[in-house]
The first five atom37 places (N, CA, C, CB, O) and aatype in JSON, in Angstrom:
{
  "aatype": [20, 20, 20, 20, 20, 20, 20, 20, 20, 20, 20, 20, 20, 20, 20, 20, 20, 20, 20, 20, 20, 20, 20, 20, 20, 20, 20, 20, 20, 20, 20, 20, 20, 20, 20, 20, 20, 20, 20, 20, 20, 20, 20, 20, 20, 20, 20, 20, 20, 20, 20, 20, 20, 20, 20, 20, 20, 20, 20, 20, 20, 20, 20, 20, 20, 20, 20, 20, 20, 20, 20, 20, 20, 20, 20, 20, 20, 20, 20, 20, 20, 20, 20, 20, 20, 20, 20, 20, 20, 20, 20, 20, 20, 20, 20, 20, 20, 20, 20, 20, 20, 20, 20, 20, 20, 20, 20, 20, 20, 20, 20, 20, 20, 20, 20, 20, 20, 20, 20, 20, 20, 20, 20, 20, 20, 20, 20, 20, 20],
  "atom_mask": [
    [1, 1, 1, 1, 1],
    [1, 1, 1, 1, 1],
    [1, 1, 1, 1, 1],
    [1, 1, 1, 1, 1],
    [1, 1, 1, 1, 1],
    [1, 1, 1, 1, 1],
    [1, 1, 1, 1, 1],
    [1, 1, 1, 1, 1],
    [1, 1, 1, 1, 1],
    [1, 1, 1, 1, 1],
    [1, 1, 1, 1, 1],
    [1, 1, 1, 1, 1],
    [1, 1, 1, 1, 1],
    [1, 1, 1, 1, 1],
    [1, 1, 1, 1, 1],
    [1, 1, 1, 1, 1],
    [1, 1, 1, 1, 1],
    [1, 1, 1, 1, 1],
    [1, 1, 1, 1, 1],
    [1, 1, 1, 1, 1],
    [1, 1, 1, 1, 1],
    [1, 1, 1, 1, 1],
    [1, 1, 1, 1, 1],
    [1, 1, 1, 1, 1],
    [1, 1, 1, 1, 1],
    [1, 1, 1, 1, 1],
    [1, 1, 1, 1, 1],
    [1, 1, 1, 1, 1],
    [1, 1, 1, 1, 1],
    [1, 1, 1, 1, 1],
    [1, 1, 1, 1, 1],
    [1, 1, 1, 1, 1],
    [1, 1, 1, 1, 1],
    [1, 1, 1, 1, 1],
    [1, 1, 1, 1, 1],
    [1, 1, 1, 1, 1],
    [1, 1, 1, 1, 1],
    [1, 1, 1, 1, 1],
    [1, 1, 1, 1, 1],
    [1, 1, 1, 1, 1],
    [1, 1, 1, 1, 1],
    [1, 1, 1, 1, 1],
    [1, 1, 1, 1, 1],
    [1, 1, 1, 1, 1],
    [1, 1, 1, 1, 1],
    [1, 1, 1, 1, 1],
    [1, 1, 1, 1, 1],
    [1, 1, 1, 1, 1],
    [1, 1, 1, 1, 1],
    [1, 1, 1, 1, 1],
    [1, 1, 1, 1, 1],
    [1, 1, 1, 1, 1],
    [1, 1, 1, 1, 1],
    [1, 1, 1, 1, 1],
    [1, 1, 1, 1, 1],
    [1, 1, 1, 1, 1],
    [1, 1, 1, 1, 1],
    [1, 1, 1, 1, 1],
    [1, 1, 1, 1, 1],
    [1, 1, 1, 1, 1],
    [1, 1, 1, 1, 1],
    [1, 1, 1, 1, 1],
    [1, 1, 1, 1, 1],
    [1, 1, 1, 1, 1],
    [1, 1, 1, 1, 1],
    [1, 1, 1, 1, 1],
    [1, 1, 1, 1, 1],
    [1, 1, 1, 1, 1],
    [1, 1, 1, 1, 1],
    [1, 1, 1, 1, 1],
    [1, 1, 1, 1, 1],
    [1, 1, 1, 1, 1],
    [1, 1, 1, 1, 1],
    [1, 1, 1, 1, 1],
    [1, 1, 1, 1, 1],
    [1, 1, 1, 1, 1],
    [1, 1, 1, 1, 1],
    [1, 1, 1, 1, 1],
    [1, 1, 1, 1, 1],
    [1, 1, 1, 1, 1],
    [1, 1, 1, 1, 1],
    [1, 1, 1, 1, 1],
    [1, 1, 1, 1, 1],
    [1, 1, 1, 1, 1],
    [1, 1, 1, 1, 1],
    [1, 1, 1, 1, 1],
    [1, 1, 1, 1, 1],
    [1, 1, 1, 1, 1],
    [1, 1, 1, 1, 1],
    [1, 1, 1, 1, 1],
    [1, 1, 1, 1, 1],
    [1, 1, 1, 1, 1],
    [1, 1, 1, 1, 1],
    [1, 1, 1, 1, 1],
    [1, 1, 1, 1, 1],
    [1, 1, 1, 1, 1],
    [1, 1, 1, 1, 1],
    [1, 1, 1, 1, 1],
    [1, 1, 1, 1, 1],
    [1, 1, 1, 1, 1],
    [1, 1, 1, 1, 1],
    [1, 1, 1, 1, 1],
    [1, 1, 1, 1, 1],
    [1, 1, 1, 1, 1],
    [1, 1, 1, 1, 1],
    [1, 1, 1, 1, 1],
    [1, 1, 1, 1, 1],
    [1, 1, 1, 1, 1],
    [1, 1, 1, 1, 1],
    [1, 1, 1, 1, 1],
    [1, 1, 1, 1, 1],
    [1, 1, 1, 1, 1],
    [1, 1, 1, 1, 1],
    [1, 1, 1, 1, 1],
    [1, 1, 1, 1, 1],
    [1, 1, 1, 1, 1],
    [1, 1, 1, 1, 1],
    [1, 1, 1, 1, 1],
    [1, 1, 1, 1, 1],
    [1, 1, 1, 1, 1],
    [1, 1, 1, 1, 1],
    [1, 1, 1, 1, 1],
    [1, 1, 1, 1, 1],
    [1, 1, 1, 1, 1],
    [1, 1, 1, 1, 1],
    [1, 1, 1, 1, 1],
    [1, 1, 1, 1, 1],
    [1, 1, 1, 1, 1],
    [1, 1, 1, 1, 1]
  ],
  "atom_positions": [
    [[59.04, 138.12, 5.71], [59.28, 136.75, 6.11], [59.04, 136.6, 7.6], [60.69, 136.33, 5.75], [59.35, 137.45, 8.43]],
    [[58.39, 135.28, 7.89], [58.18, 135.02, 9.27], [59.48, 134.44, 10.14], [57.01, 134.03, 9.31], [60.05, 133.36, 9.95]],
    [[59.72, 135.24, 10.94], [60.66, 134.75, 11.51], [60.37, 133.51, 12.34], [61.17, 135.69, 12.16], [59.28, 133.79, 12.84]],
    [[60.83, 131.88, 12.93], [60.38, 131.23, 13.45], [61.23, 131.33, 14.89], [60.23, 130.17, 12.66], [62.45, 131.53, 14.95]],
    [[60.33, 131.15, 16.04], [60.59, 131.52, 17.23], [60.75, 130.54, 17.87], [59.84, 132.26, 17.73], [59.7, 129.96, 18.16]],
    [[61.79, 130.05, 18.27], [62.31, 128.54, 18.74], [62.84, 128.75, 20.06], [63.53, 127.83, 17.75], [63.73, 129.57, 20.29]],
    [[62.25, 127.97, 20.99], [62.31, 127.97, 22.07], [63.64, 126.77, 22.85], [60.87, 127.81, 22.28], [63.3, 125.59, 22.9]],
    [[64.47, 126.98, 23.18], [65.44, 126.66, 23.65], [65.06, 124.86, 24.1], [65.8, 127.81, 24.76], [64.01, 124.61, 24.7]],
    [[65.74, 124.11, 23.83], [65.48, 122.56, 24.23], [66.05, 122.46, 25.38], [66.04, 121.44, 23.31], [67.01, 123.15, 25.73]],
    [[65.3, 121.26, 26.3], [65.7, 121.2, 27.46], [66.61, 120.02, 27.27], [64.63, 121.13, 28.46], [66.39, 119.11, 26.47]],
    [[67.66, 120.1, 28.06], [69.34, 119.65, 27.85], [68.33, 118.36, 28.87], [71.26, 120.97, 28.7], [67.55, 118.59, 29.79]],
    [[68.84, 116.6, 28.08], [68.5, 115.44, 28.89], [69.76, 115.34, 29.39], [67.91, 114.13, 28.21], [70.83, 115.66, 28.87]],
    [[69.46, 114.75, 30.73], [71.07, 114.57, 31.69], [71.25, 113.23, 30.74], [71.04, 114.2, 33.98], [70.56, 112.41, 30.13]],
    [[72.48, 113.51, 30.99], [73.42, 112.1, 30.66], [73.3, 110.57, 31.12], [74.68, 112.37, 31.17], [73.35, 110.68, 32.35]],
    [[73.23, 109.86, 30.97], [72.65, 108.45, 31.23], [74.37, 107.61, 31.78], [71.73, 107.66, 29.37], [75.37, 107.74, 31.07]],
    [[74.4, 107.08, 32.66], [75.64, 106.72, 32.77], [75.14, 105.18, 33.45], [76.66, 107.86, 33.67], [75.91, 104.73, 34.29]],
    [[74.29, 104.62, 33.24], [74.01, 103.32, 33.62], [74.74, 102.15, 33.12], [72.82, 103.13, 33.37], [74.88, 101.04, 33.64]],
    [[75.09, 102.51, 32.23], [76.26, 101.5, 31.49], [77.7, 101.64, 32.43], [76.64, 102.12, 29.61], [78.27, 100.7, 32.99]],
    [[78.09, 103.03, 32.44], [79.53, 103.01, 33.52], [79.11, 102.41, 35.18], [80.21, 104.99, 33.74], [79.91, 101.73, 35.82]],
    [[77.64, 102.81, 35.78], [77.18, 102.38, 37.12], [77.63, 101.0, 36.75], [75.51, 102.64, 37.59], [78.63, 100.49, 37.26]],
    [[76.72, 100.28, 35.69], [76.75, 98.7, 35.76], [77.92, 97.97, 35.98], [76.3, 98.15, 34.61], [78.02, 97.04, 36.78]],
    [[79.15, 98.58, 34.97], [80.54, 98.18, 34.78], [80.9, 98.36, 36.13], [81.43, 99.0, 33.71], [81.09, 97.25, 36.63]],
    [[81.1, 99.45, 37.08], [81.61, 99.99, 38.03], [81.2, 98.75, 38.97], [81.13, 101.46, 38.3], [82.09, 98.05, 39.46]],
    [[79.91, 98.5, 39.18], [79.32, 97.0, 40.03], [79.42, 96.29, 39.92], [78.48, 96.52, 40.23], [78.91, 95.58, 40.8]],
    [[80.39, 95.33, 38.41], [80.36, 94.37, 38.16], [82.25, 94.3, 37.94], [79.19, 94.14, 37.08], [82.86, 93.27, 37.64]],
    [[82.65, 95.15, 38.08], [84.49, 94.96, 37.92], [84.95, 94.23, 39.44], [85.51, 96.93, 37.73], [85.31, 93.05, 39.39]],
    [[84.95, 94.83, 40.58], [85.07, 93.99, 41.55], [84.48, 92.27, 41.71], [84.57, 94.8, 42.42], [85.22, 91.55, 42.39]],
    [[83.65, 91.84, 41.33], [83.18, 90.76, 40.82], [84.32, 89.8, 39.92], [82.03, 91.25, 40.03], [84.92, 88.81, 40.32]],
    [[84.39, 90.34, 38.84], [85.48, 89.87, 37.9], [86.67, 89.95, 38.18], [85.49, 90.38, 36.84], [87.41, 89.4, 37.36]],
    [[87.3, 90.57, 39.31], [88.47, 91.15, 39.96], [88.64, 89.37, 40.42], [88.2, 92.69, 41.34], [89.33, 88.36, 40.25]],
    [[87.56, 89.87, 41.07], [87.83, 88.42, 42.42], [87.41, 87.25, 42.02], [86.97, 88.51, 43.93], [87.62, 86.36, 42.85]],
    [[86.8, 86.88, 40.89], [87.24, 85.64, 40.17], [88.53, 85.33, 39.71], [86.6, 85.53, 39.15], [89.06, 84.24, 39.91]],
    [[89.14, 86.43, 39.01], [90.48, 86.28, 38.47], [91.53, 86.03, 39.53], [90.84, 87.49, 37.68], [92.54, 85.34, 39.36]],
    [[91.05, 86.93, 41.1], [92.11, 86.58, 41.64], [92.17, 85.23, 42.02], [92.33, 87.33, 42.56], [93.25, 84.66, 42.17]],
    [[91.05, 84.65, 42.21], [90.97, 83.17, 42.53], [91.28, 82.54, 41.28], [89.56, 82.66, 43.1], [91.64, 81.36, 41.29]],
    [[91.19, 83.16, 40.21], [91.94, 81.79, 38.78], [90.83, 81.27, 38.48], [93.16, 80.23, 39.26], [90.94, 80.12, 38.04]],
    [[89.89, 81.64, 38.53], [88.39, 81.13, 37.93], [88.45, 82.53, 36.51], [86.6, 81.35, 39.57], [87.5, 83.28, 36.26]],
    [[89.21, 82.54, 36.11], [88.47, 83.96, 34.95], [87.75, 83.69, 34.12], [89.31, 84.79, 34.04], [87.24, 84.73, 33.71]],
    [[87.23, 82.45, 33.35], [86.39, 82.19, 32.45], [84.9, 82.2, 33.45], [86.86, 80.77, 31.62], [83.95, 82.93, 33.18]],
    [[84.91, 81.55, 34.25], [83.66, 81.75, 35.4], [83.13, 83.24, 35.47], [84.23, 81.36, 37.04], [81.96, 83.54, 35.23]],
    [[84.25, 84.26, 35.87], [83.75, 85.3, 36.7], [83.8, 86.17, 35.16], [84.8, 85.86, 38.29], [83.42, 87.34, 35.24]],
    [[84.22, 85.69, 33.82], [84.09, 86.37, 32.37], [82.33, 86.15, 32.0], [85.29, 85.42, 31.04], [81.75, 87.14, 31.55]],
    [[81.61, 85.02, 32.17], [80.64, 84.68, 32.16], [79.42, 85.3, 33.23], [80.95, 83.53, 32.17], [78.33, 85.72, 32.86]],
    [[79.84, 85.27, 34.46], [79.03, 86.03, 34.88], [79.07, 87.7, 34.89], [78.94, 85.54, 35.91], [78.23, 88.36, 35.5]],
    [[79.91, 88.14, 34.33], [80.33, 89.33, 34.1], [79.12, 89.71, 33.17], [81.81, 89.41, 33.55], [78.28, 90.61, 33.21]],
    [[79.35, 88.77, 32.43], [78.7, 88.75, 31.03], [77.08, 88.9, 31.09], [79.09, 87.31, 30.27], [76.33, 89.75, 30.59]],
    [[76.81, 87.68, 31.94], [74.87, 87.56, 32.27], [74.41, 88.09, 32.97], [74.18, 86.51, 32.73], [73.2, 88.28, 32.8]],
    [[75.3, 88.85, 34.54], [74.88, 89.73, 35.2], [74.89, 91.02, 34.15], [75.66, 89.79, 36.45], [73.8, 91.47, 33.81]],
    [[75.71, 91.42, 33.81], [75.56, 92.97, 32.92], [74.74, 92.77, 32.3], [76.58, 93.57, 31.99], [73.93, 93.67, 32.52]],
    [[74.22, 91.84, 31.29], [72.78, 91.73, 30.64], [71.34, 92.49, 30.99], [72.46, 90.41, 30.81], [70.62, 93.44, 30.68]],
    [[71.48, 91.2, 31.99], [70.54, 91.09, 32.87], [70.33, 92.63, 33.98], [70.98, 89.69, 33.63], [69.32, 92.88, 34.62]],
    [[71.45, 93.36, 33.94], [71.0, 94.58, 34.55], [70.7, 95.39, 33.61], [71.85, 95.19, 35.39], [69.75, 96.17, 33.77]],
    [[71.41, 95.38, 32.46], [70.87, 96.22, 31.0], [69.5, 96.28, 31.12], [71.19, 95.46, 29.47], [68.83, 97.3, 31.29]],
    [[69.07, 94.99, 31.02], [67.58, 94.76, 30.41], [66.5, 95.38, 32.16], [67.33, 92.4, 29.8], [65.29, 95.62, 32.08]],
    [[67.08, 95.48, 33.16], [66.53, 95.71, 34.19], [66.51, 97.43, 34.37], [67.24, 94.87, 35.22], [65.73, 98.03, 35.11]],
    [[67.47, 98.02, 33.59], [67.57, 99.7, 33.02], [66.53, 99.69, 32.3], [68.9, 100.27, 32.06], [65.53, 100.34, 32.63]],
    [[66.59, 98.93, 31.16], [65.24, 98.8, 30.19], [64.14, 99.65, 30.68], [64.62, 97.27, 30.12], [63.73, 100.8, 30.48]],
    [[63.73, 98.32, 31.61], [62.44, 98.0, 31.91], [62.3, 98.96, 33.78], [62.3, 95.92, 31.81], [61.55, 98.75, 34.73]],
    [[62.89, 99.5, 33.66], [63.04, 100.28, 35.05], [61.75, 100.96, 35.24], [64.28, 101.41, 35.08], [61.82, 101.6, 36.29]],
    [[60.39, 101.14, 34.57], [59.56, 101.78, 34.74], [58.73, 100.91, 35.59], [59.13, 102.28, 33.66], [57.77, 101.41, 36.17]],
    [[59.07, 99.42, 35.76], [58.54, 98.54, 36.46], [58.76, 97.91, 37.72], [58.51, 97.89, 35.88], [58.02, 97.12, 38.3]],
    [[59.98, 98.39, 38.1], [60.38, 98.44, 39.64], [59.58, 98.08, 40.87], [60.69, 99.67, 39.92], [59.89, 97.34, 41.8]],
    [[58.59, 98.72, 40.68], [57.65, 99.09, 42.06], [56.49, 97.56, 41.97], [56.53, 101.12, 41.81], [55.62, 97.33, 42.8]],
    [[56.7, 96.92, 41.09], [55.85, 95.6, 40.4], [56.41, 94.46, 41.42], [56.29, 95.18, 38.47], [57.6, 94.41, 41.12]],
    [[56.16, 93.41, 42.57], [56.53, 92.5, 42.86], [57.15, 91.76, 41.82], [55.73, 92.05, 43.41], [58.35, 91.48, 41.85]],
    [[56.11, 91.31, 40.58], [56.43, 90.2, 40.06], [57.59, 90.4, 39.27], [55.42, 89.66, 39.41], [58.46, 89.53, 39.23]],
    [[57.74, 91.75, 38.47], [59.13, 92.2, 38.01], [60.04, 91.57, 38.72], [59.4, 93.63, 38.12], [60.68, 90.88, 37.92]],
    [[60.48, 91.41, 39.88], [61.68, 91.49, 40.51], [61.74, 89.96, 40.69], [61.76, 92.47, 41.82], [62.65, 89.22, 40.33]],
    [[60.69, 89.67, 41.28], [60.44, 87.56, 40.73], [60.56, 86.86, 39.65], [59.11, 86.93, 40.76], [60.88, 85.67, 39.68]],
    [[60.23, 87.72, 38.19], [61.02, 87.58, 36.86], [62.41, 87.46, 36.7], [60.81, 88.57, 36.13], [63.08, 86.59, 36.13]],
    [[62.85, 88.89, 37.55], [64.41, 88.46, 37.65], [64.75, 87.31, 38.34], [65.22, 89.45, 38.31], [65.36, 86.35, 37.85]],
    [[64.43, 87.39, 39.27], [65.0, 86.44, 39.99], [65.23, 85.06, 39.65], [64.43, 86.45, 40.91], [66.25, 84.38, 39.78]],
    [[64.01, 84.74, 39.18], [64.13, 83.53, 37.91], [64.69, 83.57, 37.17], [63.34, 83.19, 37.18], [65.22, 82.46, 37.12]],
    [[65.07, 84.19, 36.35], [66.18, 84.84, 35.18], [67.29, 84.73, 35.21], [66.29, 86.04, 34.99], [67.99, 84.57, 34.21]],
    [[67.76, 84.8, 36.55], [68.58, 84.84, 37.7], [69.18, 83.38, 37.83], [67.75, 85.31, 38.99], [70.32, 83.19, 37.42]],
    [[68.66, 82.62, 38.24], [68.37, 81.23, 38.94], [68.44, 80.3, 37.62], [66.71, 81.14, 39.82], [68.87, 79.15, 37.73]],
    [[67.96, 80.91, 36.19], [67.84, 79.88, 35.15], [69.03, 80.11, 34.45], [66.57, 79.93, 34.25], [69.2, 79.49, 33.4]],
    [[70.13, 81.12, 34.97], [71.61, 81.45, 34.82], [72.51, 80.66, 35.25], [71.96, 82.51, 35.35], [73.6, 80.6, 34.7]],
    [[72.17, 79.87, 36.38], [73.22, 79.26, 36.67], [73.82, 78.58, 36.14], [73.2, 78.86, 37.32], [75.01, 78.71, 35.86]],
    [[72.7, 77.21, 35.74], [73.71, 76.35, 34.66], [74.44, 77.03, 33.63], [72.95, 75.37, 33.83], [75.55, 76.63, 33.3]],
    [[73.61, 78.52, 32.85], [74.73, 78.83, 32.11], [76.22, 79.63, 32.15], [74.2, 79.23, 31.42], [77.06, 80.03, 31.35]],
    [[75.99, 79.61, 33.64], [77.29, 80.55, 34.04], [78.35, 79.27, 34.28], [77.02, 81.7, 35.68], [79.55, 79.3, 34.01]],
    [[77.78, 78.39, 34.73], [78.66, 77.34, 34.87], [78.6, 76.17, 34.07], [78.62, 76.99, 36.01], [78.79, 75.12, 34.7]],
    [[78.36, 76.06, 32.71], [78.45, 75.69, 31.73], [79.26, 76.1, 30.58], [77.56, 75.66, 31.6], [79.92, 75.28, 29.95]],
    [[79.24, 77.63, 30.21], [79.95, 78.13, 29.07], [81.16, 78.57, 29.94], [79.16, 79.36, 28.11], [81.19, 79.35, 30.89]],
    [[81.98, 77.97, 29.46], [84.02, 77.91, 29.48], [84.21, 79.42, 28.43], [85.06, 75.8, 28.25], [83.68, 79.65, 27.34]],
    [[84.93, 80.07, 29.04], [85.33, 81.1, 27.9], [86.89, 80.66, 27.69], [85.12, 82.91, 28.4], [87.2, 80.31, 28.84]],
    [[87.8, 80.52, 27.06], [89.41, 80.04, 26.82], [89.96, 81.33, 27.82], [90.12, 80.1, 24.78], [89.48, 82.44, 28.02]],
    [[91.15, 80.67, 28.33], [92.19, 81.39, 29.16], [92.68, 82.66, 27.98], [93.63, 80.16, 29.68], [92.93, 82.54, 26.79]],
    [[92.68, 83.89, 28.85], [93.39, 84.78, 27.98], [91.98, 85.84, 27.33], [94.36, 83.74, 26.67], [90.78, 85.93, 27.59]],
    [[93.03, 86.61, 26.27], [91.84, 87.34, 25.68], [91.06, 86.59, 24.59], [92.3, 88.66, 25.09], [91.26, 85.86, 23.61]],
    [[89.83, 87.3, 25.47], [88.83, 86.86, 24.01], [87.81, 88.3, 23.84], [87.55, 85.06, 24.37], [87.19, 88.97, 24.66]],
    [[88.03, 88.41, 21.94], [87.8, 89.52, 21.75], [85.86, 89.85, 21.56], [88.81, 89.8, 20.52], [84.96, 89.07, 21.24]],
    [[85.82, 91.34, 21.92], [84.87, 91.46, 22.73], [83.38, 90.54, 21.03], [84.83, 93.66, 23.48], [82.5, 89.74, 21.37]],
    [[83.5, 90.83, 20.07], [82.6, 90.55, 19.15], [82.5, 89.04, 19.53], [83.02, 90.96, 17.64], [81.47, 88.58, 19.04]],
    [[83.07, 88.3, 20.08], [82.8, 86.79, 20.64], [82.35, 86.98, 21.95], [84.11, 85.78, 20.67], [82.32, 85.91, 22.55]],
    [[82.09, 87.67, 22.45], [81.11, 87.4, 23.58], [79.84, 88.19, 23.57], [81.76, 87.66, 24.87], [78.89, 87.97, 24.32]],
    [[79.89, 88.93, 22.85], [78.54, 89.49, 22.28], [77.37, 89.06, 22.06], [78.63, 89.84, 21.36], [76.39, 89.27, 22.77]],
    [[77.42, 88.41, 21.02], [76.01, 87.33, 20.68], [75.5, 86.9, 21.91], [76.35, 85.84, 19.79], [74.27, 86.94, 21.86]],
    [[76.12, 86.32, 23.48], [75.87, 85.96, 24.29], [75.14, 87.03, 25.22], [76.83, 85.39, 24.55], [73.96, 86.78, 25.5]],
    [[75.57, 87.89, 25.59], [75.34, 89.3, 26.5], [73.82, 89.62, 25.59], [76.95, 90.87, 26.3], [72.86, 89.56, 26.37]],
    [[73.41, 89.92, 24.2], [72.49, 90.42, 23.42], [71.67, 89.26, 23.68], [72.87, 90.83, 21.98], [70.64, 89.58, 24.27]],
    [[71.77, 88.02, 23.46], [70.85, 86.62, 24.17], [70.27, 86.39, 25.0], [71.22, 85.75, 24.47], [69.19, 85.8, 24.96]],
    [[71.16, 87.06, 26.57], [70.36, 86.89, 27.52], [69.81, 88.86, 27.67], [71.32, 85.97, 28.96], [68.76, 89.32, 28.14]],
    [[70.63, 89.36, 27.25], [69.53, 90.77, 27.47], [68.31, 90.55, 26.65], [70.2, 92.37, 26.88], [67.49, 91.1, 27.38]],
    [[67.78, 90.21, 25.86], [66.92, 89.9, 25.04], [65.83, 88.8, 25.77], [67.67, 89.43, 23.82], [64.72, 89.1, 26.19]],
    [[66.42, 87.51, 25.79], [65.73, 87.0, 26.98], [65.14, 87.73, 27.99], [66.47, 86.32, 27.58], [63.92, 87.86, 27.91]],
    [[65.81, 88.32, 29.08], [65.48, 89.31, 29.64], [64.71, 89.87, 30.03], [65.67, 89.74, 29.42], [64.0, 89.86, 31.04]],
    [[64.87, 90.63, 28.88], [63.35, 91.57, 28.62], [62.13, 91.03, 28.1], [63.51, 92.68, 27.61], [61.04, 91.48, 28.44]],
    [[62.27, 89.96, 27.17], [60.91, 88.95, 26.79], [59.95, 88.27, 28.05], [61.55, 87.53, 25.93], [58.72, 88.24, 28.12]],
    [[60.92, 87.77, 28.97], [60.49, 87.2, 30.04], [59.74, 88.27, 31.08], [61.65, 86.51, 30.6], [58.71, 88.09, 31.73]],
    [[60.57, 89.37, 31.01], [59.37, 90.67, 31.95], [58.16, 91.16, 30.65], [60.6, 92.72, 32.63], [57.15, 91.85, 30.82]],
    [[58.6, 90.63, 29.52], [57.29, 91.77, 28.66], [56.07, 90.14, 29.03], [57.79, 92.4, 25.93], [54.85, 90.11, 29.19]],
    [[56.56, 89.61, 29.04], [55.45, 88.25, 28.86], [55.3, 88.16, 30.65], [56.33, 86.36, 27.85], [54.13, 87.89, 30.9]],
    [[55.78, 88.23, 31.39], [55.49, 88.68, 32.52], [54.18, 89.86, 33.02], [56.68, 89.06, 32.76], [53.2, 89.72, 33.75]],
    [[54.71, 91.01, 32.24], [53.72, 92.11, 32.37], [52.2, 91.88, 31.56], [54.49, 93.44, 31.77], [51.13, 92.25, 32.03]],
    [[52.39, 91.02, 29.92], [51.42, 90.96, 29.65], [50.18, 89.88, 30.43], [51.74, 90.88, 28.5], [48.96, 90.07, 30.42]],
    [[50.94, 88.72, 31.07], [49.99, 87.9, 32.03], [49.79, 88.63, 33.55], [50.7, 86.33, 32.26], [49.15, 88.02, 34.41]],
    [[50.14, 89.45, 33.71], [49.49, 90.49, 35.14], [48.6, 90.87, 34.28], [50.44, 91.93, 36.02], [47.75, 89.99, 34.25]],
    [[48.31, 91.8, 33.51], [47.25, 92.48, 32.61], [46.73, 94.1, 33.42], [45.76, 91.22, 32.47], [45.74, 94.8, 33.23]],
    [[47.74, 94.21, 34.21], [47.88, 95.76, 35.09], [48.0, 96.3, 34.06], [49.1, 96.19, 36.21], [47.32, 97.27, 33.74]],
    [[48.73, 95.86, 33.48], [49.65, 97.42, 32.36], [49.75, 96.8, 31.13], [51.65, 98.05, 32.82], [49.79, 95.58, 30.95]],
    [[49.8, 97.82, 30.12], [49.85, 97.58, 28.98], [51.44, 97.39, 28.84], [49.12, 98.58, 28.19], [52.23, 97.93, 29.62]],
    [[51.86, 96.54, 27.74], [53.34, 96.33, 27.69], [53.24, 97.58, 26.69], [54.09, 94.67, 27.14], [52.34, 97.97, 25.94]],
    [[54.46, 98.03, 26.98], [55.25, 99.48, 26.21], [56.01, 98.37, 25.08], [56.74, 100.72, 27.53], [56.37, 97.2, 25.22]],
    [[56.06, 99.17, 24.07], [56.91, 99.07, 22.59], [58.43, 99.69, 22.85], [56.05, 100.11, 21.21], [59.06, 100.22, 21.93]],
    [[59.0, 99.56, 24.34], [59.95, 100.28, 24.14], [61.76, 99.76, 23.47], [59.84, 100.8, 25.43], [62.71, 100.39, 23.01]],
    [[61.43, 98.13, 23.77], [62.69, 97.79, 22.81], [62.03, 96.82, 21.43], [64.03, 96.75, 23.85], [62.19, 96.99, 20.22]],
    [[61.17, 95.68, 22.24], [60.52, 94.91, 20.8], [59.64, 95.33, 20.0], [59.9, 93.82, 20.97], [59.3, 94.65, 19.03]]
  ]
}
């Protein structure tokens, strides 16, 4: 019998962009609440973390001007909804704010893939749609 000779896998570091994001965005929400705005600073909690999700995503595109002018628009077309959607005083459990956070991460990333495909530099990657 052939023995099969397997070569040891290389260990991927750990990804902690989700705890970075939280970590950047708790002081934020701190200081809405302390001002008594918490549905405000629950909302932008909400579209900023998205919106950096989808900017982890797409991180292979960084070095792109227009990437970062995508956001920025992205950004800017947030406002009304940060200051539009009321979240109720108190807890609200996390499966109700979900649909929202997956909406604009999704957005997001549509707006840089349709971004990248009108530069025509680069081929858009298949990496979430």
């Amino acid at each position: 019998m052939l023995e099969q000779i397997t070569e040891p896998k290389e260990k991927k570091r750990t990804d902690y962009s989700g705890v970075i994001i939280g970590a950047i965005l708790l002081p934020l929400l701190l200081t809405f609440i302390h001002f008594g705005k918490e549905d405000i600073g629950r909302s932008v909690f909400i579209c900023l973390g998205a919106v950096m999700f989808a900017i982890r995503i797409r991180w292979d595109l960084r070095k792109h001007f227009w990437f970062w002018a995508i956001i920025v628009l992205v950004l800017l077309l947030n406002l009304p909804l940060i200051l539009l959607v009321r979240w109720p005083s108190g807890w609200v459990p996390a499966i109700g704010q979900l649909p929202l956070a997956v909406a604009e991460c999704l957005i997001t990333v549509g707006a840089v893939r349709l971004g990248e495909m009108l530069m025509g530099k680069t081929q858009p990657s298949n990496e979430l749609l």
